[in-house]
BALOBA-1460 file (C-alpha; in Angstrom, 3 decimals):
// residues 294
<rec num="1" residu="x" x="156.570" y="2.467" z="-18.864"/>
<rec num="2" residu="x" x="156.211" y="-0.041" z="-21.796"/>
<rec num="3" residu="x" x="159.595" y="-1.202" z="-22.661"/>
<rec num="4" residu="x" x="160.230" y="-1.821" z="-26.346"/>
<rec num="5" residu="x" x="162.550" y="-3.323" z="-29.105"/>
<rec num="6" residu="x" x="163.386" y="-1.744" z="-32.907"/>
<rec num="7" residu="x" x="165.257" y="-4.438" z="-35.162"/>
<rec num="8" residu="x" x="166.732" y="-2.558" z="-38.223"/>
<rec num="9" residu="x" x="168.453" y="-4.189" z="-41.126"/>
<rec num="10" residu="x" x="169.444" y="-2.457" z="-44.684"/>
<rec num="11" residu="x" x="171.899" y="-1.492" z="-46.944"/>
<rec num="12" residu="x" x="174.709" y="0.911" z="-44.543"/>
<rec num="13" residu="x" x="174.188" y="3.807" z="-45.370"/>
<rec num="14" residu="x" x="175.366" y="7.667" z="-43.280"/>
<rec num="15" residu="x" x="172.693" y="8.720" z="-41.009"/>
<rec num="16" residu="x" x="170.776" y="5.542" z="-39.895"/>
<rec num="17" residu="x" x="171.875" y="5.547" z="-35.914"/>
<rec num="18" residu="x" x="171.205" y="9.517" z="-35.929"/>
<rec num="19" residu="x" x="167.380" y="9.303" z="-38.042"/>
<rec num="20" residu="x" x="166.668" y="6.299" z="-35.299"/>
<rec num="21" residu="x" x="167.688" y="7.827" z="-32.101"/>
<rec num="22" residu="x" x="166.078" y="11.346" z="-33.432"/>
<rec num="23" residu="x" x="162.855" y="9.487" z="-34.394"/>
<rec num="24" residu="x" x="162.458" y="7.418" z="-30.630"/>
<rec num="25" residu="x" x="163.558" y="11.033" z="-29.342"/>
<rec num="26" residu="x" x="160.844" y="12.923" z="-30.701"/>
<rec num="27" residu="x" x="158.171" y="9.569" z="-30.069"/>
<rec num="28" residu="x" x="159.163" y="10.091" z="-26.152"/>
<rec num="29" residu="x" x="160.892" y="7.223" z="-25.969"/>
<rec num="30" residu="x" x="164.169" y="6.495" z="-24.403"/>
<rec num="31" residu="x" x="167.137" y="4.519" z="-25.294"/>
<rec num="32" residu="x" x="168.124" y="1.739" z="-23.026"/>
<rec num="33" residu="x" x="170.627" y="0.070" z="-24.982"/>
<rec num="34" residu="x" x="171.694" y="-0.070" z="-28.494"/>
<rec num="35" residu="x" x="173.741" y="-2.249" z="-30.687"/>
<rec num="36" residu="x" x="174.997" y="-2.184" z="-34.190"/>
<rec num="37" residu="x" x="177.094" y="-3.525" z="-36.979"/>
<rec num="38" residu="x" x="178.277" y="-2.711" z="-40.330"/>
<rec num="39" residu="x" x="179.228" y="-5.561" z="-42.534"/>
<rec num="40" residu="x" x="182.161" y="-4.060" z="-44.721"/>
<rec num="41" residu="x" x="182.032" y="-7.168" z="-46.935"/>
<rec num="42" residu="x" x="178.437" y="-6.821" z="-47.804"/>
<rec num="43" residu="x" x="177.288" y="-3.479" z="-46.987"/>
<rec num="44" residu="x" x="174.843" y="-4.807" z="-44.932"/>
<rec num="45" residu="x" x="174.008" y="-2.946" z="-41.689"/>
<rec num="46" residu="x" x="172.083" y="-4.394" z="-38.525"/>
<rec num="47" residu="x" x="170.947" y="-2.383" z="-35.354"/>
<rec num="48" residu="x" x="168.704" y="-3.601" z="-32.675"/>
<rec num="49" residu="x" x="167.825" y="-0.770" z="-29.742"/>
<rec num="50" residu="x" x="165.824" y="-0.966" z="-26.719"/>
<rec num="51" residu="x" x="163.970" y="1.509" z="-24.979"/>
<rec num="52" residu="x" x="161.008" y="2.651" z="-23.342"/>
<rec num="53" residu="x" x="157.761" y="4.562" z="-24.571"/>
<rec num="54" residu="x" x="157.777" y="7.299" z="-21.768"/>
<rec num="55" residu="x" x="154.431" y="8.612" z="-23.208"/>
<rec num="56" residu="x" x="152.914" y="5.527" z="-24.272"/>
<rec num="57" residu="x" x="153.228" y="5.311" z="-27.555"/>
<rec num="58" residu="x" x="151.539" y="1.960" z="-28.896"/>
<rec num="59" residu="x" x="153.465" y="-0.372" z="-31.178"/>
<rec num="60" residu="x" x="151.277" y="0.145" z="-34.256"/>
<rec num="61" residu="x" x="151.608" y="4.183" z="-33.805"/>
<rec num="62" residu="x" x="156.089" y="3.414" z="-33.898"/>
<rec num="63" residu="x" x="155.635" y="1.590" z="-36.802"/>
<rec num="64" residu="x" x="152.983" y="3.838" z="-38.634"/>
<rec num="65" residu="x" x="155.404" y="6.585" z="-37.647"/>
<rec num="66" residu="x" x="158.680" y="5.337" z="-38.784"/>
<rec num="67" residu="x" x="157.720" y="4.928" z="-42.372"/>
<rec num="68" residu="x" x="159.301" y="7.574" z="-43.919"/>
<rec num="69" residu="x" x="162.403" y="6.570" z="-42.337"/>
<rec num="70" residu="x" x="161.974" y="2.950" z="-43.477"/>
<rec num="71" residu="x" x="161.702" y="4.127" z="-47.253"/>
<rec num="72" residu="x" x="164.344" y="7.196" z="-47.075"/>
<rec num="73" residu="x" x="167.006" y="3.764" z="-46.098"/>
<rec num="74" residu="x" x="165.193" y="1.002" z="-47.464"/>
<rec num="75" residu="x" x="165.014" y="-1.139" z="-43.919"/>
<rec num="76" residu="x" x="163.569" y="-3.722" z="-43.218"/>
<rec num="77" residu="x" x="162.377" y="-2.743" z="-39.384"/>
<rec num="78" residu="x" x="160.283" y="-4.493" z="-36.908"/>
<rec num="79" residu="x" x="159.113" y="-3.147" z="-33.564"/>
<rec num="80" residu="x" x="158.273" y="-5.517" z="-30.660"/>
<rec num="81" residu="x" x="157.514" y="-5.876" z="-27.007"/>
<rec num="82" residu="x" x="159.829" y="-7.273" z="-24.883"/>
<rec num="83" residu="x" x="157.578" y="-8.445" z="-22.028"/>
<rec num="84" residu="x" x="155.651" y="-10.794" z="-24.964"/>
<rec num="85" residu="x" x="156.672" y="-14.450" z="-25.330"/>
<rec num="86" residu="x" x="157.413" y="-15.980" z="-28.191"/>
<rec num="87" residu="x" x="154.926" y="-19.536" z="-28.679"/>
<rec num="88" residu="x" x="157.272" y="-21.853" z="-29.158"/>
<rec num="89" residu="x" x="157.237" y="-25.943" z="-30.223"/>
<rec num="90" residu="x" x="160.158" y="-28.345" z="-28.856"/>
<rec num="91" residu="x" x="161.157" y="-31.159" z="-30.675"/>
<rec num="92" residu="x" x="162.320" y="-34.398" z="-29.036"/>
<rec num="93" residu="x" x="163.245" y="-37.970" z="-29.994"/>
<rec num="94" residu="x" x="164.690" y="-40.045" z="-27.683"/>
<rec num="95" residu="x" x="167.895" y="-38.255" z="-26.046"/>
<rec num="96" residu="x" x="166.439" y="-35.955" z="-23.558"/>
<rec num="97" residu="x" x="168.846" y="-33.805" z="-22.377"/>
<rec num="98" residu="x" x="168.088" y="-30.596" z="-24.258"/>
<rec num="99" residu="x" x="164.484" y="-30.838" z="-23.779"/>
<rec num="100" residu="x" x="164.674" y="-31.703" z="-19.866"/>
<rec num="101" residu="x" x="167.009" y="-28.555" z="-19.710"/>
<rec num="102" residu="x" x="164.654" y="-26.080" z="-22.032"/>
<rec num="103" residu="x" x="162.034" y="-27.344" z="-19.585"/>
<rec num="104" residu="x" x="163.856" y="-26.326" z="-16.205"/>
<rec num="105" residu="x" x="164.898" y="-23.354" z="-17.174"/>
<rec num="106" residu="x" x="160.884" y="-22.394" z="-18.673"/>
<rec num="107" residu="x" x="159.497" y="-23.421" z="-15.011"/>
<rec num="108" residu="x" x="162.236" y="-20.509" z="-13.280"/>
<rec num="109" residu="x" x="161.645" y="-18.093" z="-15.593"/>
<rec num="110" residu="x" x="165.235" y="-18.189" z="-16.875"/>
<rec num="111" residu="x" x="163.953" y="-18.934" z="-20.686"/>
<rec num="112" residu="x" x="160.849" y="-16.611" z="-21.148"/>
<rec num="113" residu="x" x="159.278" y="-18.604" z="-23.971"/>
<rec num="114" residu="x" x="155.818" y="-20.014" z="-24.092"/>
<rec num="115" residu="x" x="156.307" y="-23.396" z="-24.946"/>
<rec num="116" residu="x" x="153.078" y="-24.582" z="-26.533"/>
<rec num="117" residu="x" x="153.677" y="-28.111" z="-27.542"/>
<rec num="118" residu="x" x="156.327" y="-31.099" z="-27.363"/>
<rec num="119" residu="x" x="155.690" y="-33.179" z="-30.568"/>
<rec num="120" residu="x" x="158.068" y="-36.160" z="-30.406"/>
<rec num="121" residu="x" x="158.206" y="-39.465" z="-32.746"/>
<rec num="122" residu="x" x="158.914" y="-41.627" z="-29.916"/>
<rec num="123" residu="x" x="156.507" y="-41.853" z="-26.150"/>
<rec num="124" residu="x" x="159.474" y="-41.606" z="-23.672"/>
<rec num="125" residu="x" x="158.747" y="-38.080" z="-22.744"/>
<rec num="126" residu="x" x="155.168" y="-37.554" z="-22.621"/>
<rec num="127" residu="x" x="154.551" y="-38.048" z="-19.028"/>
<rec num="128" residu="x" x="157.248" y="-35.265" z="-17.898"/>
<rec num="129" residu="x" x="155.881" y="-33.343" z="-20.492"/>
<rec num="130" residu="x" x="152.049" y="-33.619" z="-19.469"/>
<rec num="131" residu="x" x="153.278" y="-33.430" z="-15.634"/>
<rec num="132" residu="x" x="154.357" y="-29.682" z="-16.906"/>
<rec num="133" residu="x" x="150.921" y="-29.393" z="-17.895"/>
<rec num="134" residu="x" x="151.987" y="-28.845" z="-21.555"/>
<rec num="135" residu="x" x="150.461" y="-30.517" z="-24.618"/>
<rec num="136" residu="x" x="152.608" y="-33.554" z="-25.988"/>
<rec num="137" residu="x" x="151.994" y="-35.142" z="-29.755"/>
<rec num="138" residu="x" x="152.970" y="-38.649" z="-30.240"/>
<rec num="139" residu="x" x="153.876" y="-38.172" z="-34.502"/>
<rec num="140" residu="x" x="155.585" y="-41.181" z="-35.815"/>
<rec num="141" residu="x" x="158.181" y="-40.704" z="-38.809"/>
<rec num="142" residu="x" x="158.616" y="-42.677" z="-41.429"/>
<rec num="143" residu="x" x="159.680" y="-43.750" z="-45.203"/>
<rec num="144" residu="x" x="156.337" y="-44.173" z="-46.191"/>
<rec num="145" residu="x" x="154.355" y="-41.388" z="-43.831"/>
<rec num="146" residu="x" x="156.369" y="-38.589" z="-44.136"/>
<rec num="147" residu="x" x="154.189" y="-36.440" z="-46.005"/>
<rec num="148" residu="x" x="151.222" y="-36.987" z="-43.590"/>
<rec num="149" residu="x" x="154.055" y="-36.854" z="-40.478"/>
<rec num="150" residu="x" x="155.114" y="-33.217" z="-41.651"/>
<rec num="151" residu="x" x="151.503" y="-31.873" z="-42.338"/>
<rec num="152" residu="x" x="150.489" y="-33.046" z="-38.461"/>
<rec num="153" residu="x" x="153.618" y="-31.147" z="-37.249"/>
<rec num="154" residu="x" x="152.382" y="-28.284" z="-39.173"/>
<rec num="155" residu="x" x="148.707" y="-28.236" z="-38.138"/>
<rec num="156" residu="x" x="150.064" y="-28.033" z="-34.209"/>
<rec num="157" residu="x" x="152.470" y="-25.374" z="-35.303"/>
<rec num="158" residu="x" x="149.354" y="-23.287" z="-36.701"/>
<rec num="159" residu="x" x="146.866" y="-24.387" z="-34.381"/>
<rec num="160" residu="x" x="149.235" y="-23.267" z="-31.266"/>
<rec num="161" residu="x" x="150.158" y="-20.173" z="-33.469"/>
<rec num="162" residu="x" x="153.973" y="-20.998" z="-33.004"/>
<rec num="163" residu="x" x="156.401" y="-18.698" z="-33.952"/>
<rec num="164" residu="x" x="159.637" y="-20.657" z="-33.576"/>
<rec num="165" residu="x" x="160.144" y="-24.416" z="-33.212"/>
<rec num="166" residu="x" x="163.231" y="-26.020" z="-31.863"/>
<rec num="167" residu="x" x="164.582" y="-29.271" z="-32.477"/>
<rec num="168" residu="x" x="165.813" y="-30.468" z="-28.988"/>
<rec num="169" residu="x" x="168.001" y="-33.605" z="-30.389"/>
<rec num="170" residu="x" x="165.007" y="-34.215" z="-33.362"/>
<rec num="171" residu="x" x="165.946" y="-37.197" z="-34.870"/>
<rec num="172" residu="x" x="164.374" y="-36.744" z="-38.154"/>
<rec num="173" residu="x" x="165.233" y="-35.099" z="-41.018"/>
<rec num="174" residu="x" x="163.144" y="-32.513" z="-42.314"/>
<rec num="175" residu="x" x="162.365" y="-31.923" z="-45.487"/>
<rec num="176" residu="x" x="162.833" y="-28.881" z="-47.670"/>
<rec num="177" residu="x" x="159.426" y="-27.810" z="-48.227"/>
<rec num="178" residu="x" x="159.108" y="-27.583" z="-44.503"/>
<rec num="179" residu="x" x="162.118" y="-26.006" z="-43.926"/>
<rec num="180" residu="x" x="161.310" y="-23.251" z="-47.013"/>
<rec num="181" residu="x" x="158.381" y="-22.777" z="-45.094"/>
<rec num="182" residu="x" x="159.845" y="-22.254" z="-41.867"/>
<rec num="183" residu="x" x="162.784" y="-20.564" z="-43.092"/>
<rec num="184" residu="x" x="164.674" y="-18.826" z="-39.927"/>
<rec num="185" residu="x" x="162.132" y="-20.003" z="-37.631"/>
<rec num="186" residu="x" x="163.418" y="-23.347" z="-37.013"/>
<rec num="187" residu="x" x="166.967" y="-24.196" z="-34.468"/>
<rec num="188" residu="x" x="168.943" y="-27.342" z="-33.803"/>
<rec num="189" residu="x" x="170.994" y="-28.215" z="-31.911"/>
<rec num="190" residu="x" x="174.168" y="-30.961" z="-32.199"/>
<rec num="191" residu="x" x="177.827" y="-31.833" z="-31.778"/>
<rec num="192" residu="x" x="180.644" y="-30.112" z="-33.336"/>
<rec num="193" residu="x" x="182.507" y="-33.261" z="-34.527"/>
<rec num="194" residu="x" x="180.689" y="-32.928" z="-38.391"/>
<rec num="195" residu="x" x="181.522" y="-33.309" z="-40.446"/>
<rec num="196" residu="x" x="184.384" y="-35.367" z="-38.810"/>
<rec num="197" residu="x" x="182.771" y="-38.304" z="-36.695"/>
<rec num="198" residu="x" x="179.321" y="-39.031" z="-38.017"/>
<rec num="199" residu="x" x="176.861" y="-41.699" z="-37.420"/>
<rec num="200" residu="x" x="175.165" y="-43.067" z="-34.373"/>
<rec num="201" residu="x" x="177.941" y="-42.824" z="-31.805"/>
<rec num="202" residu="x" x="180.361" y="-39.839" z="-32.541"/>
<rec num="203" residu="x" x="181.579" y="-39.092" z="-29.077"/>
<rec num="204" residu="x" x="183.356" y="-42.549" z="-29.140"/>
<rec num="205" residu="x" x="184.328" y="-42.063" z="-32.391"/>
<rec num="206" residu="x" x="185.944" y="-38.721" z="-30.896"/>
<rec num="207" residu="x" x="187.132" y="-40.671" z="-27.907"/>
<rec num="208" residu="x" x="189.405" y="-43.386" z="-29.983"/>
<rec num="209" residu="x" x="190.811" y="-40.446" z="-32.026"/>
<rec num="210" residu="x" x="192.256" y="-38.841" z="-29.227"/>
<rec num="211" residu="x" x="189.669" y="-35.648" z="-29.782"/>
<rec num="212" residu="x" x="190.776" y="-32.651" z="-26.640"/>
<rec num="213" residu="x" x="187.663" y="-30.230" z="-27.553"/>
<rec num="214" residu="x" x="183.845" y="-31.042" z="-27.322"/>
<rec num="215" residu="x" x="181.884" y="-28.646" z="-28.673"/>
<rec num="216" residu="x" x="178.475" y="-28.178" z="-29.674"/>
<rec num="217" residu="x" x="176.780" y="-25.785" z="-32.604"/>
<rec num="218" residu="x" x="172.872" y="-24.522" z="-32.611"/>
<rec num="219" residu="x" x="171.717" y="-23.570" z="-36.031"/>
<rec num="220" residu="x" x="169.153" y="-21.721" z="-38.280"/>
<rec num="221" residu="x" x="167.652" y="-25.187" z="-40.130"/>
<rec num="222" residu="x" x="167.897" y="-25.495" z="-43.511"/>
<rec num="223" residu="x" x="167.673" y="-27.491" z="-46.427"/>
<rec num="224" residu="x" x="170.927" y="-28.038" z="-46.209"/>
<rec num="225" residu="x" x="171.426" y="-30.878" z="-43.594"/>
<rec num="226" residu="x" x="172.738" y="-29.079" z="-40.808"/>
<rec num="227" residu="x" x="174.920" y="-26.241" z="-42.741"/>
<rec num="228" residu="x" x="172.296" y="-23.405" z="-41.789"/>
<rec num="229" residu="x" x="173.833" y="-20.403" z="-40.413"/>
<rec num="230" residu="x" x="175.401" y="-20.435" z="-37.160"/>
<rec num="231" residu="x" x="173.698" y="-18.811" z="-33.914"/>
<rec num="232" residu="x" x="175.344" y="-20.261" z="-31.081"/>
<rec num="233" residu="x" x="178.693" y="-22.442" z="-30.550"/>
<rec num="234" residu="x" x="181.472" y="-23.243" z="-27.673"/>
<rec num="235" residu="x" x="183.558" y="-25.966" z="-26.219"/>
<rec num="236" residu="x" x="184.594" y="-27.875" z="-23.624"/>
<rec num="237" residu="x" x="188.034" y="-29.395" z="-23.028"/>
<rec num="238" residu="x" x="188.682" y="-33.395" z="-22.304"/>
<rec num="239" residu="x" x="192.099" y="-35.220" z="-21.626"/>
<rec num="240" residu="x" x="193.112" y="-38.504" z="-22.161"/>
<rec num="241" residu="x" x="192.027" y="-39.540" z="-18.603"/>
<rec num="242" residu="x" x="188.113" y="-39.269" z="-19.789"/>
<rec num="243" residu="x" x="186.310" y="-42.165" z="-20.905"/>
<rec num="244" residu="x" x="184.046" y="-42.347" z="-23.604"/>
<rec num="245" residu="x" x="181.004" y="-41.819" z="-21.362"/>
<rec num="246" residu="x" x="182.641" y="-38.395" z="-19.727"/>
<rec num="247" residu="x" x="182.726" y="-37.411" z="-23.349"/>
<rec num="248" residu="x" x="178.547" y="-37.973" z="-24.002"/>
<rec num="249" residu="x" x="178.035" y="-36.322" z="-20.742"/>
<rec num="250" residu="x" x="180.493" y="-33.175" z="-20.944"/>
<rec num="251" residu="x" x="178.742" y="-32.798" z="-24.298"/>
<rec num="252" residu="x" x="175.730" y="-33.340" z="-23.558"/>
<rec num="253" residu="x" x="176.259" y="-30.475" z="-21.057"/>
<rec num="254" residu="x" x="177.586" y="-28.464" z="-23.662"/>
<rec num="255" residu="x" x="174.562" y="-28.784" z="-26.064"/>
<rec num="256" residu="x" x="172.210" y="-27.797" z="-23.256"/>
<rec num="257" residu="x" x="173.798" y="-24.791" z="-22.971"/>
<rec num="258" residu="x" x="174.634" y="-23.758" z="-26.604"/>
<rec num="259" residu="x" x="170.841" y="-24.137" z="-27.999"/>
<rec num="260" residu="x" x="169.363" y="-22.310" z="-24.499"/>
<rec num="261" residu="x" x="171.879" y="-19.347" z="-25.620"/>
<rec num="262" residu="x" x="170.330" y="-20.041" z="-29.210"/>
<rec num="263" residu="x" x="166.836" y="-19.699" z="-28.113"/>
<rec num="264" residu="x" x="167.519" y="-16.948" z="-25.766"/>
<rec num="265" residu="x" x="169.318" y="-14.405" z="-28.741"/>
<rec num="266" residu="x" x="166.224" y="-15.414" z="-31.119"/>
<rec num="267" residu="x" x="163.335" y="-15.072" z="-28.916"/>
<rec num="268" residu="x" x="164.656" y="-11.241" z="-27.858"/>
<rec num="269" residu="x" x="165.290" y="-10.690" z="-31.601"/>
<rec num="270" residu="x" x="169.298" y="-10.420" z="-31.130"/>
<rec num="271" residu="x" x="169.533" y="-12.560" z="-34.336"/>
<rec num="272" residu="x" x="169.700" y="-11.688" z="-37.392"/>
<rec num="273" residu="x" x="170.387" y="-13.401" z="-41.027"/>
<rec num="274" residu="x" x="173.247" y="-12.345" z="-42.932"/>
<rec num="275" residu="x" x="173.634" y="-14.291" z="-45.712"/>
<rec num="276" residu="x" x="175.130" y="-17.851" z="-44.955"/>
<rec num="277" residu="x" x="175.947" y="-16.571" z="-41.376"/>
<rec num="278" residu="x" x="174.157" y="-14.669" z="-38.634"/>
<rec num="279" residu="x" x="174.634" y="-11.318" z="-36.744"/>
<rec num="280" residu="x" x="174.248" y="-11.619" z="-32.841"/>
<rec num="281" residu="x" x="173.981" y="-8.995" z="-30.743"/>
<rec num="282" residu="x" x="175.045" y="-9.856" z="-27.109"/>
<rec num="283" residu="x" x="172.442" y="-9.165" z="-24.032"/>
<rec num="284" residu="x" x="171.590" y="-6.157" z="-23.066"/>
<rec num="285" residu="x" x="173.882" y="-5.359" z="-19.445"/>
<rec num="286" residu="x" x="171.639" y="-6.429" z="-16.670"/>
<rec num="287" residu="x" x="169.618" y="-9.019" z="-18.411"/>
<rec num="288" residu="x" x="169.417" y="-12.534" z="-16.838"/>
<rec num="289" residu="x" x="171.164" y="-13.627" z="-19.678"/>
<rec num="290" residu="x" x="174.118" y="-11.866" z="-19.447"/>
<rec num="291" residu="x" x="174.383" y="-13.146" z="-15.614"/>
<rec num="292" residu="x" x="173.162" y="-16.553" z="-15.855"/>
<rec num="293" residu="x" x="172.265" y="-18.259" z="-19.394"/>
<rec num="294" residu="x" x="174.584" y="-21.572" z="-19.458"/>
């Protein structure tokens, strides 16, 4: 049996969780799990459901067949596979952290993504890159080449047919015509301290203010310097008796596992936009995820 995914967003309306389950009913499908929410505040409603095509019902057929339910409650729906990966683009500079752990978790299986291409401005990581026998693009940023810089990135992001780049500690800022065009298919990753402590060296900044929480945030990029909506956050907690470096590493930790929970909602489509913030549904029960994921 082919196991599936429906994402369903629209205005709430009665009805929508009955002409679903009474549509993937009569389609011989069955339910597996099934999440939903009702924004009261907007009106919005979001409902993602997985299940499995018991009589092999193709993808295309779903979606052909669920029209008239998409225009009776004006959704926007998408139907997906689970077992498919999502192509996916890391972005490194010269903290390595992020990308070392997105790399360890790909090679166990842990972070079912296809990861088609590292594309860093600096060389550090291109030989534990190639050694995973994945592409790596040397694309130097700056002032003057930034146009030519952000076309390159583009042509490996269409040439690999990428669906989702993430910027493991990406030192550069993008700019808003790429991030328009990329709109909700781009994540960072990066401290909590903003807009406290900026600059090169926050942690210490955090460290002579006495800080007793490290946290980190992954983010939807925008063209808003890192005010995009929220996907993933926590903390950790630090006393007195830490020194500055305890507070890079405990947040570099942190960070790790903050954008691999990022990456994991968004590539099994447990992410959706709500305005300035984001709806995420938690794992289905059983899913490595929900045992393992940071």
């Amino acid at each position: 049996m082919t196991k599936f995914a429906l994402r369903v967003q629209c205005q709430s309306r009665r009805g929508i969780v009955a002409a679903v389950s009474a549509y993937l009913a009569e389609q011989g499908c069955n339910i597996t799990d099934s999440a939903q929410f009702d924004d009261t505040e907007t009106g919005n409603f979001f409902m993602r459901v997985s299940f499995q095509s018991e009589e092999g019902r193709g993808l295309d057929d779903l979606y052909a067949g669920f029209a008239d339910i998409r225009a009776q409650f004006g959704m926007d729906a998408e139907f997906f596979d689970e077992a498919v990966k999502h192509k996916v683009v890391i972005m490194v500079s010269r903290f390595g952290h992020c990308l070392n752990d997105l790399l360890y978790r790909w090679r166990i299986g842990a972070l079912p993504i296809d990861i088609v291409a590292v594309i860093s401005n600096h060389m550090e990581y291109q030989k534990v890159v190639v050694n995973h026998d994945i592409p790596f693009h040397c694309i130097k940023v700056t002032r003057e080449n930034k146009p030519e810089a952000e076309a390159r990135i583009m042509q490996v992001v269409e040439d690999t047919g990428a669906e989702l780049i993430v910027l493991a500690r990406y030192m550069q800022i993008l700019s808003d015509e790429m991030c328009r065009k990329m709109s909700g298919r781009i994540i960072n990753i990066h401290h909590s301290f903003l807009p406290s402590f900026k600059g090169a060296n926050p942690y210490k900044q955090a460290f002579e203010r006495g800080v007793k929480l490290i946290g980190a945030t992954s983010h939807y990029v925008t063209a808003d310097l890192d005010e995009g909506p929220i996907i993933e956050q926590d903390i950790i907690r630090v006393t007195h008796a830490q020194s500055p470096d305890d507070y890079v590493s405990l947040g570099r930790d942190v960070e790790a596992q903050v954008f691999a929970r990022a990456i994991h909602a968004q590539i099994h489509g447990r992410v959706f936009l709500n305005g300035n913030k984001t709806v995420v549904f938690p794992p289905s029960p059983g899913s490595y995820a929900s045992e393992r994921m940071g």
